[in-house]
KETORGU-562564 format. One record per residue: x, y, z of N, C-alpha, C in turn. Coordinates in steps of 0.001 Angstrom, whole numbers, padded with zeros to 6 digits, always signed. Layout:
% KETORGU-562564
XYZXYZXYZ...
//
This chain:
% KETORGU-562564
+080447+059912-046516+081189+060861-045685+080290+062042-045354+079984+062876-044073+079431+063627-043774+080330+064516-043229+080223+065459-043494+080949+066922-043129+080442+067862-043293+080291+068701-041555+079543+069905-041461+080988+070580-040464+080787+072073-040800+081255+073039-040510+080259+073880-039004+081081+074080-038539+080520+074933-037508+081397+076073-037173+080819+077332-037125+081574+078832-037204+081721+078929-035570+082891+078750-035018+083281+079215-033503+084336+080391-033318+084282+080827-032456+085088+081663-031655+085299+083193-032437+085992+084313-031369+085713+085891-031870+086152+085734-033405+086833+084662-034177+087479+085495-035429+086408+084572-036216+085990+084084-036308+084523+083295-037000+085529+082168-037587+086461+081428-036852+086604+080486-037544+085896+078723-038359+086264+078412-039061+085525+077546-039367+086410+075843-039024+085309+075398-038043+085543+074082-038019+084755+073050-038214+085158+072029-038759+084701+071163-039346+084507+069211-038544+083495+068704-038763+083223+067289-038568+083130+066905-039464+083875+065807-039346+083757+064789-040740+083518+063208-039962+082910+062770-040878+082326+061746-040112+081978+060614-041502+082937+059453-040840+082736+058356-042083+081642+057277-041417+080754+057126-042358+079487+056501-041999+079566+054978-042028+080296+054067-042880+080610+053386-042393+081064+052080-040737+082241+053427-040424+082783+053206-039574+082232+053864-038131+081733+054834-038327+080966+055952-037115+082346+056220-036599+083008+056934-037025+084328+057388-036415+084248+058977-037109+084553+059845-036182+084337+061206-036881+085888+061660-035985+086063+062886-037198+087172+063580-037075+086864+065325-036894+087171+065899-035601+087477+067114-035819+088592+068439-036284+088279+069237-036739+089405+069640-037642+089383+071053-037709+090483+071536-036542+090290+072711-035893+089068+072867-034410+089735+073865-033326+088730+073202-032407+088880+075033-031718+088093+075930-032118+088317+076919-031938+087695+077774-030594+086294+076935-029973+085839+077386-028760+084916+076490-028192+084811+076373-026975+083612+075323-026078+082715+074358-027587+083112+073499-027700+082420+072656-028610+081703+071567-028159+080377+071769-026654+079679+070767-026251+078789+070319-027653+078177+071114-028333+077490+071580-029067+078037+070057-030598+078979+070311-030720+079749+069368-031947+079751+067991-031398+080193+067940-029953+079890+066924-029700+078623+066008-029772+077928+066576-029822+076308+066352-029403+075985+066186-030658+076351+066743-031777+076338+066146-033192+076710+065123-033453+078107+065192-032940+078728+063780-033296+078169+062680-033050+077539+062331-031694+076752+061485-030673+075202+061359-031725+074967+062218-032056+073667+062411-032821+073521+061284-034417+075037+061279-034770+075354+060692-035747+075742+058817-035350+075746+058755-034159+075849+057719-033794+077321+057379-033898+078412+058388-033646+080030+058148-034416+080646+058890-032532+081734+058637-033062+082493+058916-031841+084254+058906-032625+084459+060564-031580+085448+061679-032320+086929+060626-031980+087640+060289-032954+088760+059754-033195+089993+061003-032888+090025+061890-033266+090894+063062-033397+090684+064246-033142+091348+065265-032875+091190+066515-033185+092738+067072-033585+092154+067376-035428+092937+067777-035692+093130+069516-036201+094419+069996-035889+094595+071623-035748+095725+071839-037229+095116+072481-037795+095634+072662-039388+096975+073746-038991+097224+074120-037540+098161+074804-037389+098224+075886-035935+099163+076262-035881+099340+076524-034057+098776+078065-033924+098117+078478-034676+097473+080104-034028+096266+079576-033269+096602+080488-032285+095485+080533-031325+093734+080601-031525+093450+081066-032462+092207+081208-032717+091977+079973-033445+092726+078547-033506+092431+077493-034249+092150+076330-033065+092531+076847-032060+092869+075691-030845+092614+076232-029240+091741+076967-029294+091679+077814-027784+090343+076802-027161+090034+075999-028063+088610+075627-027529+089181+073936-026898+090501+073439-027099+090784+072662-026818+090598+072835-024974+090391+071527-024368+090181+072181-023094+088605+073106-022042+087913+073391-023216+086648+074121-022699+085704+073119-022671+085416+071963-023323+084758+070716-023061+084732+069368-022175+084135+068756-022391+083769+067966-021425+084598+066691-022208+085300+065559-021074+085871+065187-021327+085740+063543-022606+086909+063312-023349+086276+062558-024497+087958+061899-024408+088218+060597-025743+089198+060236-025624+089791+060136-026739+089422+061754-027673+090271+061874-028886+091170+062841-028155+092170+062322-028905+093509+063081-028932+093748+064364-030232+094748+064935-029378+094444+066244-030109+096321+066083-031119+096338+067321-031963+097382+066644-033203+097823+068096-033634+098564+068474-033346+099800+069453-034068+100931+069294-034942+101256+069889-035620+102383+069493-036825+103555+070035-035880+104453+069059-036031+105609+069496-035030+106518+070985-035073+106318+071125-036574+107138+072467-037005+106462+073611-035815+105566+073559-035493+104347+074165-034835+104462+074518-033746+105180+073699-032852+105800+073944-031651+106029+074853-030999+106871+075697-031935+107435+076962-031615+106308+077779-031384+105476+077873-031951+104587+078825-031812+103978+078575-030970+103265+077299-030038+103120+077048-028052+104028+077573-027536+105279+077242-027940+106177+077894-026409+105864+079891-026362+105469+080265-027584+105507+081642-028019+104578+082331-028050+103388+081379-027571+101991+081871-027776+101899+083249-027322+102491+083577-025841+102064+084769-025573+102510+086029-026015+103672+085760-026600+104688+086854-027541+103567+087359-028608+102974+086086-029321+102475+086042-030562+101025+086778-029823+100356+086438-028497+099208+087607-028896+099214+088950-027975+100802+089308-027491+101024+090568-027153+101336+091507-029407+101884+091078-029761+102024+091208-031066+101008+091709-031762+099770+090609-031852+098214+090723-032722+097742+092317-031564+097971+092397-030276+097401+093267-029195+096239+092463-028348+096364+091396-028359+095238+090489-027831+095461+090071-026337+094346+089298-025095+095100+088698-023965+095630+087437-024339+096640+087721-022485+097349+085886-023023+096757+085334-022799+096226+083894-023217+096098+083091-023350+096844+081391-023131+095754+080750-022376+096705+079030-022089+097075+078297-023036+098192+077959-023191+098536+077072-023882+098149+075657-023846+097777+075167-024741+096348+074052-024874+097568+072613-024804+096420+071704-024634+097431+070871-024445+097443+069497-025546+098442+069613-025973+098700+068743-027570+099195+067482-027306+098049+066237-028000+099135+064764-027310+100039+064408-028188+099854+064735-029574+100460+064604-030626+101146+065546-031694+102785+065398-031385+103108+066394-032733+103353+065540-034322+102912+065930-035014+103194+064998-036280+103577+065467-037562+104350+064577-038190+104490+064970-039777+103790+064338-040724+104163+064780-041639+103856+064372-043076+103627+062741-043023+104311+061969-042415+104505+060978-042772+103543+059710-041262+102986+060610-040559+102319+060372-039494+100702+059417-039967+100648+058362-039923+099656+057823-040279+098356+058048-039596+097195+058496-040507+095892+058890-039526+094674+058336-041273+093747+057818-039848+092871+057333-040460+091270+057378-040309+090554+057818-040843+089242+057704-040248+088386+056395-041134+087962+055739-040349+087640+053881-040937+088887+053713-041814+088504+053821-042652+089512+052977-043961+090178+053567-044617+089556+055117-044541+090171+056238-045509+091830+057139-044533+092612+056712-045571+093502+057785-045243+093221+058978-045335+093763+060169-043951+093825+061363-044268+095188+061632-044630+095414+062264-046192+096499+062693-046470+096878+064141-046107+098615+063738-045183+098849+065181-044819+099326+066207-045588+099029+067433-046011+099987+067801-047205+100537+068777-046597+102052+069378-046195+102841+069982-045513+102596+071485-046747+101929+072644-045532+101947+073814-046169+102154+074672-045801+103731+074923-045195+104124+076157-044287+104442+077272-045620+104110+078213-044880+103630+080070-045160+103228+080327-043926+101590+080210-044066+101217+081163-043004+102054+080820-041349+102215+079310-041574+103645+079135-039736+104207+078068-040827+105300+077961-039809+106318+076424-040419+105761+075716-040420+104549+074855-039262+104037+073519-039709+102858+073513-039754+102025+074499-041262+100917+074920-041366+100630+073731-042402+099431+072833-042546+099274+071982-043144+097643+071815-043678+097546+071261-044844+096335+070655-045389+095831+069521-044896+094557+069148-045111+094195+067661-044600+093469+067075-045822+093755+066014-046544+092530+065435-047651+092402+064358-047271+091076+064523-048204+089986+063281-047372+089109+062939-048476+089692+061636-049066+089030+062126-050583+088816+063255-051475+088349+063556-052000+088337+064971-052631+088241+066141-052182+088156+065925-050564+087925+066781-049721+089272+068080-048913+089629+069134-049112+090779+069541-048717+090145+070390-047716+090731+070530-046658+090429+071339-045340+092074+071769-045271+091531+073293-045790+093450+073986-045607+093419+074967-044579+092645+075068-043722+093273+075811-042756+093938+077050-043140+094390+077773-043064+094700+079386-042931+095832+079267-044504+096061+078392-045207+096658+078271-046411+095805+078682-047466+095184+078133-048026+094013+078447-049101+092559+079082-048819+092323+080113-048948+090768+081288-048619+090331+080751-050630+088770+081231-050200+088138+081716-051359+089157+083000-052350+089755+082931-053044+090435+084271-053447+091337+084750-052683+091726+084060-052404+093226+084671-051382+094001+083909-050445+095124+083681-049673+095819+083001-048841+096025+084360-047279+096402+082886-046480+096667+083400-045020+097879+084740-045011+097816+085328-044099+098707+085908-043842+099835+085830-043456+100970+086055-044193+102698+085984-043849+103110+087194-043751+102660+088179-042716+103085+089404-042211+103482+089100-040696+103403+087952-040419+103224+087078-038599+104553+086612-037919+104598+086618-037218+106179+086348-036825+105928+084766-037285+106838+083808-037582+107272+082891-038469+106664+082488-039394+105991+083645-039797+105791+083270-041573+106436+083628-042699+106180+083390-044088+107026+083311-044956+106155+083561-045850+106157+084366-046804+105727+084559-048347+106099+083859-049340+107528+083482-049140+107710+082504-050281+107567+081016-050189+107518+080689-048868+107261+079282-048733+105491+079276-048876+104817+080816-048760+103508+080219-048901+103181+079828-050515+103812+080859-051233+104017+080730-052600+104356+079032-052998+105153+078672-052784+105401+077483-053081+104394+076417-052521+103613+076656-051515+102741+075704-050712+101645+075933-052048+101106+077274-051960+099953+077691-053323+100429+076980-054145+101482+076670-055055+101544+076152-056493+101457+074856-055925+102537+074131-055163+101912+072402-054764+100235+071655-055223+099643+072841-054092+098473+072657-053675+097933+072704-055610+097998+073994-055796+096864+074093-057043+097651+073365-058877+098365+072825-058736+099314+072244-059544+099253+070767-059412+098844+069827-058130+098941+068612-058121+097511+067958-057852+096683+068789-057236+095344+068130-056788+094150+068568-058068+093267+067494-058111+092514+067601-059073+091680+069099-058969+091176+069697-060169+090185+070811-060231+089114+070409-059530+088743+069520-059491+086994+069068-058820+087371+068887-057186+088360+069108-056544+089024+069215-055150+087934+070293-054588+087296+070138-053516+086628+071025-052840+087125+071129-051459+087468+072464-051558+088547+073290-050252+087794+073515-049585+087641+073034-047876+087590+073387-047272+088422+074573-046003+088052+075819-045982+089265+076635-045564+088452+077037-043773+089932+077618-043351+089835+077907-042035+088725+079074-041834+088507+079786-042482+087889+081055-042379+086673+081376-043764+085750+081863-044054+085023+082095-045066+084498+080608-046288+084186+081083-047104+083379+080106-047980+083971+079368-048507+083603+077731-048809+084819+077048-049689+084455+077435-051214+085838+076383-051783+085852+076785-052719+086261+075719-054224+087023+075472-054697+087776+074513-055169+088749+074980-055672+089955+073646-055979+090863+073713-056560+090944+074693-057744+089671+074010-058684+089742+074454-059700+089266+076217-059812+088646+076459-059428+088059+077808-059261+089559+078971-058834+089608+077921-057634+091557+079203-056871+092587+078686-057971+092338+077916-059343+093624+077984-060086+093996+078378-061349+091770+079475-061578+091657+080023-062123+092230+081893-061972+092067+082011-060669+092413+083414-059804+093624+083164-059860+094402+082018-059596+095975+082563-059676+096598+082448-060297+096454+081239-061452+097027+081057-062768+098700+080725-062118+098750+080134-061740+100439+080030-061211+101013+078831-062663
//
């Protein structure tokens, strides 16, 4: 499995290629600005992008959908998520930001939505806090949480449809069921692991 990160767009988010060698099928995960650049990796790897998947509906995770050149992965939102497209522009008169297009999603999905890169299941793990259909992705030992799990800290639930206590409950799931040797991949800043964030929170 190969997985590299690439830092896009004004809030330095982090997105990620994963790419099963096997199969040459790669997955993107989060798609935050003009990504000719990832592509050209991907191609480099001799794989070709199956997905693009968005760990959740804020804008700075998915604005780049659309700025590239055209390909025939489909793009993947958690349905809870919804709300926050039809609302986008509420949500960045709110932050004080411009509006912004609403990107265009072929897929809304749940938990129970089957996705695969070659052989390996990606397991979805449902982690609304920071929005209702804010979610994890694992990939073998691999967790890409998106705006849920930071190095030392979680996303923000000060946002219009977020929740503190559902993030609370997403945190204990997460650091209560997956192994310590789990290496987090997060939306923003350095990873980390399971085990390390379940030393900081002791839940």
């Amino acid at each position: 499995m190969i997985i590299k990160k690439f830092i896009k767009g004004p809030l330095g988010n982090n997105n990620y290629v994963v790419i099963d060698e096997e199969s040459h099928e790669a997955v993107l995960i989060d798609c935050s600005d003009s990504w000719d650049d990832i592509l050209e990796f991907i191609q480099s790897q001799n794989a070709t992008l199956k997905y693009i998947l968005l760990t959740h509906g804020h804008f700075d995770h998915f604005t780049g959908i659309g700025k590239s050149k055209q390909n025939n992965a489909k793009s993947y939102l958690h349905k809870a998520d919804k709300v926050l497209l039809e609302k986008i522009n509420e949500f960045m008169d709110f932050v004080g930001l411009p509006h912004t297009k609403v990107p265009q999603i072929d897929v809304f999905f749940d938990k129970n939505t089957p996705l695969y890169i070659g052989k390996e299941k990606i397991q979805i793990i449902e982690t609304p806090g920071h929005t209702p259909g804010g979610v994890c992705f694992l990939i073998q030992n691999h967790l890409f949480s998106g705006d849920t799990l930071f190095f030392q800290t979680h996303g923000r639930t000060d946002l219009p449809f977020s929740s503190q206590q559902q993030m609370i409950n997403s945190l204990k799931e997460l650091l209560n069921t997956l192994p310590d040797g789990t290496i987090v991949y997060p939306g923003h800043g350095k990873s980390t692991t399971i085990g390390q964030e379940k030393a900081f929170y002791r839940f």
